[in-house]
C-alpha positions in Angstrom: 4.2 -101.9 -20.1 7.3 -103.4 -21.5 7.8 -105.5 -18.0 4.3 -107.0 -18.3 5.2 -107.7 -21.7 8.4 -109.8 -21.0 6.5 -111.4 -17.9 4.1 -112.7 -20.0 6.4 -114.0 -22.1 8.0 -115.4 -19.6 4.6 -116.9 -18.5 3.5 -118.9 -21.7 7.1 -119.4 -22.8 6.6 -123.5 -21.8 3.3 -123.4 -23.6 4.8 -121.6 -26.9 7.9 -124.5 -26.5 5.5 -127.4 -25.8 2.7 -126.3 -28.6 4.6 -124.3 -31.0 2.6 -121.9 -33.0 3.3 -120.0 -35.7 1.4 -117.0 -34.6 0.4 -115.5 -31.0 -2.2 -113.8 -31.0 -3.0 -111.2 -27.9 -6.3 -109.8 -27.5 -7.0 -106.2 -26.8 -10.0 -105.5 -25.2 -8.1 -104.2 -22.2 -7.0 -101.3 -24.7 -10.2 -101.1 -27.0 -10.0 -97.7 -27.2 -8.0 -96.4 -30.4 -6.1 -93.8 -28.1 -4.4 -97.2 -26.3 -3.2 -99.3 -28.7 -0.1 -97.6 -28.6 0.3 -99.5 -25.2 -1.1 -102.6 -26.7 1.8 -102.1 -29.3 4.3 -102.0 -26.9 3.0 -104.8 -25.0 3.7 -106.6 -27.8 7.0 -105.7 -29.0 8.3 -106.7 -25.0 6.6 -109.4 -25.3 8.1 -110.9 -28.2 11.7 -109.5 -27.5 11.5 -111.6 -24.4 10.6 -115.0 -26.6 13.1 -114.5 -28.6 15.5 -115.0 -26.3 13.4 -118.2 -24.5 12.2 -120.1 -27.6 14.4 -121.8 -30.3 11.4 -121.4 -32.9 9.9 -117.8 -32.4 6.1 -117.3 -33.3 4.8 -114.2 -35.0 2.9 -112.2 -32.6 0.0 -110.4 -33.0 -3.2 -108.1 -31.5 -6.4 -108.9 -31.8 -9.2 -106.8 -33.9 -11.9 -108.9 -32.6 -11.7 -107.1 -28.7 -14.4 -108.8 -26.5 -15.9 -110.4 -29.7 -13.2 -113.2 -29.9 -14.4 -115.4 -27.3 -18.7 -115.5 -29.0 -16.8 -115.7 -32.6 -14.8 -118.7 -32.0 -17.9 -120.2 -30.2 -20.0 -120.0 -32.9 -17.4 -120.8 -35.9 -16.3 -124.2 -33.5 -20.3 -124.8 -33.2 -20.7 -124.4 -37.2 -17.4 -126.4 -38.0 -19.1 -129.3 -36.0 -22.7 -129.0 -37.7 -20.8 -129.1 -40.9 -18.6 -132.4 -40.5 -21.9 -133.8 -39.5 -23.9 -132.8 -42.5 -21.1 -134.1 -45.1 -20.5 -137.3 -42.9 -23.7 -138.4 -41.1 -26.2 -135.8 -42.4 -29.3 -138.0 -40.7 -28.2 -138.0 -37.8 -28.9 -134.3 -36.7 -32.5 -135.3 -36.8 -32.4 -138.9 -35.1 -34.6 -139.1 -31.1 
């Protein structure tokens, strides 16, 4: 696990330098059962070891609690964000042919 970690963080290192987050955020559903996120922890830890020593500004890094969810949720709240800066800027035009 820890050699999957540092290759991944070998594998988005140019996209952490280039973007520069503040926080990484790993998704579990490939250890959504509560007796793997042990793994999932360890994952983790390699992984951000590894960026340490590739980035000159290291982002926090985290796991996911949404599992499978996180993909539907950020659907829905980029889909509601948009409705919403239409309402308070154009509010007629939801309704327009």
């Amino acid at each position: 696990m820890k050699s999957a970690g540092r290759r991944l963080a070998e594998g988005i290192a140019p996209i952490l330098l280039a973007l520069d987050p503040a926080v990484v955020v790993l998704g579990t559903s490939q250890f959504a059962q509560p007796r793997l996120s042990p793994a999932a922890e360890l994952l983790r830890d390699a992984a951000e070891e590894r960026a340490a020593g590739l980035l000159v500004d290291t982002p926090e890094w985290r796991l996911s609690v949404l599992g499978d969810e996180a993909i539907l949720n950020g659907a829905v709240r980029f889909a509601l964000a948009a409705v919403d800066r239409i309402l308070l800027t154009r509010p007629t035009t939801l309704f327009t042919a």
